[in-house]
N, C-alpha and C positions, 0 to 999 in steps of 0.2 A: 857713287854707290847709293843706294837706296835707303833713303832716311829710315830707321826703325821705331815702331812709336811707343812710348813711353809708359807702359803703363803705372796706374794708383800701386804703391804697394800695399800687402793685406793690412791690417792693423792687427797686434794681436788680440787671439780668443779672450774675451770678456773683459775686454780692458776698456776704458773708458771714450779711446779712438772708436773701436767697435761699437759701443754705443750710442755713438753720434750718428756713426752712419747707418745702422739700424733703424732708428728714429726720422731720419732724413726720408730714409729709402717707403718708409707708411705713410698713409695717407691721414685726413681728417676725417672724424667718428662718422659723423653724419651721413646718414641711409646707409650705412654699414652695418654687417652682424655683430662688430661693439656693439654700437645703440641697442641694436634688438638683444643683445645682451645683457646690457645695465636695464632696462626696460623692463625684462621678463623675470627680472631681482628684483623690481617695483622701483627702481631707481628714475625717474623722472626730471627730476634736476638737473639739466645736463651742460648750463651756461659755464662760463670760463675752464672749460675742461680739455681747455690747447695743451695740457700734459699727456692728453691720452691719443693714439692714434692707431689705426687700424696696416696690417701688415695679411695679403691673404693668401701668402705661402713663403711664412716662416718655418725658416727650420727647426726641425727637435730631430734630437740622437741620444735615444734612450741610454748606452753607454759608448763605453770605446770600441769595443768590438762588435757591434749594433749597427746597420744602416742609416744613413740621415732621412728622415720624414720630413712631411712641408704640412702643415695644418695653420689654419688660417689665425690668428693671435692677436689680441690686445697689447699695444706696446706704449709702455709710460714712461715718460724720462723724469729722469731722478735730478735732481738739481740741487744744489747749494746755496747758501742765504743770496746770494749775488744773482742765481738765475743761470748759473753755469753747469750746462748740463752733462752729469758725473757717472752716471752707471741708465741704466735703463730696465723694465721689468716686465717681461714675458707671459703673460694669460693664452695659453692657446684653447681654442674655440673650439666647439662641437658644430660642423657644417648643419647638420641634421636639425640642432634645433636646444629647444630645453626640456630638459629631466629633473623630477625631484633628487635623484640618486645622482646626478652631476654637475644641478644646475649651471648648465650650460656651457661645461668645461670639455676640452675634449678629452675623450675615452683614455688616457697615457697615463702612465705610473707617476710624471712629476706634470703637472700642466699648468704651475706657474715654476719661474725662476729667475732669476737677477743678475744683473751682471755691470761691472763695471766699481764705481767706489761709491759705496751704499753708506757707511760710517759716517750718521751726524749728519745726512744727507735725508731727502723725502720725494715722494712726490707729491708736488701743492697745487693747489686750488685757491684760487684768490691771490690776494698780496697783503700778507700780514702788514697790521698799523698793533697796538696796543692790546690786542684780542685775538688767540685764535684757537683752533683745536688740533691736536692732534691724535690718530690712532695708530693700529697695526694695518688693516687692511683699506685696499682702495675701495673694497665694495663697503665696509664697512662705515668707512669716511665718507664717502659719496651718500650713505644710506640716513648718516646722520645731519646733512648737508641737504636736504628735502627739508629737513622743519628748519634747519638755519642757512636758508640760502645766501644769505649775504656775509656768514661768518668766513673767513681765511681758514683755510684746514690744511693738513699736512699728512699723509699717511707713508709710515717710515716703516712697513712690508715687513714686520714681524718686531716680536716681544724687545729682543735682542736691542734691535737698533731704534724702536720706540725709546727704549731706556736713554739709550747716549744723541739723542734729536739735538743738534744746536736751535737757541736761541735767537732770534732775530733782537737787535740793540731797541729796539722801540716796544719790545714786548712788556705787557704791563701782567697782563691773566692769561693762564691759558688754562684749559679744558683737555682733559685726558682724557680720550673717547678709550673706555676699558673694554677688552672682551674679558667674557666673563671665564676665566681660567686658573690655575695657578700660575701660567707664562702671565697671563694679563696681570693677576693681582701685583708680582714682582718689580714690575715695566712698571707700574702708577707707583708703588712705593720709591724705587728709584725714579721717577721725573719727579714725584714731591718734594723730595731730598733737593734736588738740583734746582728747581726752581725754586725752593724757599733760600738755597743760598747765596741766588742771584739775587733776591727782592721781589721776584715775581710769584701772583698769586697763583695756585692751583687749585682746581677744581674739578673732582672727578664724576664723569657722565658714566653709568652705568645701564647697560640694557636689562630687561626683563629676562629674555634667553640667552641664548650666548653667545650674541654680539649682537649688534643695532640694524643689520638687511636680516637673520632671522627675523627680529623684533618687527621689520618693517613687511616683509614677508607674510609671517605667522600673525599679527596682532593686526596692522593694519597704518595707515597714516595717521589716523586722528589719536591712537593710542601711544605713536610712535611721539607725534607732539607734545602731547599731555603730559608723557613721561619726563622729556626733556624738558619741558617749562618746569618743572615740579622742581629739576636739579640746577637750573639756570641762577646767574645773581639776579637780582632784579631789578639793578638797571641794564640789564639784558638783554631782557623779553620782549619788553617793545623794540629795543632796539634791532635784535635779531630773530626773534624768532618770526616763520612765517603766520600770516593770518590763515584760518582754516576756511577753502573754498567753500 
């Protein structure tokens, strides 16, 4: 009889199998609409950014009873202190380009969303030693990641799960990239708490508007660094911050 072949079974919807192979299934940022996306945020900084990768007809289904759409998406895996990747985070794109009114998201009711096991989890940039940052957003992170190119940062995709971020065991300081909110303010009161009661120092980075890609956006890079040096410890500064071109 005729051998029958085998297919993968699905994994299920938004579970942490599914976001493996999501992340598998994209490619790397480079000359993709990511890039031209972080870009057109003023994001420029784009080294060690193997968390992010490009997907150019992901699905969205605005509900259950709603058709599936394919827009082309940002996809970030979410990882655990270990490097084990737990959930993943969905940006979909405007093909068209960038708008002040969406900077460059596309046109849908939710056009980022998460999935998989986000709790305590992030997506990172670098490899934490004794130093790092973390915030709520990727652009947010990445935008304060231009004046500190060489800092570890972490972005844990909203207030909620900013607040419960695990710790890496070598961590000495970290830097709370705040948006400027009452969700924000919440999230730094709770990581203060939690890392003064591990030992570890905190440190909170505040932007000018209300969060650190407007600030880099609206004010500009040399203002964006100014600010941040002002909030840095000061064996920091030389250490990380960048020198201005």
């Amino acid at each position: 009889p005729p051998t029958q072949k085998r297919g993968v079974a699905p994994a299920p919807s938004g579970s942490p199998e599914a976001s493996r192979r999501l992340f598998a299934m994209a490619q790397p940022i480079l000359g993709t609409l990511v890039e031209t996306y972080l870009r057109n945020r003023g994001i420029a900084v784009l080294h060690g950014s193997g968390s992010l990768r490009f997907h150019p007809r992901c699905y969205y289904r605005p509900d259950d009873s709603s058709p599936t759409e394919t827009w082309p998406a940002m996809i970030a895996a979410v990882t655990d202190l270990d490097g084990t990747l737990t959930g993943a985070h969905r940006t979909w794109l405007d093909p068209r380009g960038f708008s002040e009114a969406t900077l460059g998201k596309a046109p849908i009711d939710t056009p980022r969303r998460a999935m998989g096991d986000l709790l305590g989890n992030a997506v990172r940039f670098g490899a934490p030693g004794e130093v790092m940052a973390a915030g709520e957003g990727i652009e947010t992170v990445l935008s304060l990641r231009c004046a500190l190119p060489d800092m570890a940062m972490a972005a844990a995709l909203s207030a909620a799960h900013l607040a419960a971020i695990r710790f890496p065991d070598t961590l000495r300081r970290l830097y709370i990239v705040r948006d400027n909110d009452p969700a924000g303010d919440a999230a730094r009161d709770n990581l203060i708490e939690r890392a003064n009661a591990a030992g570890i120092e905190a440190i909170t980075l505040s932007p000018r508007l209300g969060d650190f890609n407007e600030d880099l956006r609206m004010l500009g890079m040399d203002a964006l660094r100014a600010e941040t040096r002002a909030q840095l410890a000061t064996h920091d500064i030389g250490r990380f911050l960048a020198l201005a071109a």
